[in-house]
N, C-alpha and C positions, 0 to 999 in steps of 0.2 A: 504494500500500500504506500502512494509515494503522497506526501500532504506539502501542499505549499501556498504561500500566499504572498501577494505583491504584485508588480508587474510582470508580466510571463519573462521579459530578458533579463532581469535583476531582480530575481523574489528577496523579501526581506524574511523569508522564512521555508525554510524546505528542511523537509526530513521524511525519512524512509521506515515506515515498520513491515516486519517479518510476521506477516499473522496465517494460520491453519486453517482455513473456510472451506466451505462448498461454492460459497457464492461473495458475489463484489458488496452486496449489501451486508451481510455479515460480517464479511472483512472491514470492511469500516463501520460497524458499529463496536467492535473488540479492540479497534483502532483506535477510537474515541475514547475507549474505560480506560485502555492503557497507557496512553500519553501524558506523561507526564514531564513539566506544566502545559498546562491546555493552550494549544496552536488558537493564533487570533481567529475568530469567525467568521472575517472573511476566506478562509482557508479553503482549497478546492482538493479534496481526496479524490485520487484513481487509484484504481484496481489492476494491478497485475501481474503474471506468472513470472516467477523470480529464474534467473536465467543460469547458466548450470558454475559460472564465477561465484553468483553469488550466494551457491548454496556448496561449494568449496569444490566444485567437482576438477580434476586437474585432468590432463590427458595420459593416455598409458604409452609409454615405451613399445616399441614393437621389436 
């Protein structure tokens, strides 16, 4: 779940949570319990599948 807020070229606020869902509405409501301190309101949350870097995957030797 990526949250940020500001102008899209210079957000004054961006950060990344790693949450376990089925679905994007999910994920950003566990996103919300968990943030701590609370992201300003006008903050814009998306939803998306974490990509194989960022869940440590490395590549294998052949």
């Amino acid at each position: 779940m990526d949250v940020q807020a500001g102008p899209p070229r210079r957000p004054s606020y961006r950060q990344t949570v790693c949450v376990c869902t089925r679905t994007g509405t999910a994920a950003a409501e566990v996103a919300r319990r968990e943030i701590y301190p609370a992201p300003p309101r006008s903050a814009q949350w998306r939803s998306r599948l974490a990509g194989p870097r960022e869940l440590g995957c490395v590549p294998t030797p052949f």
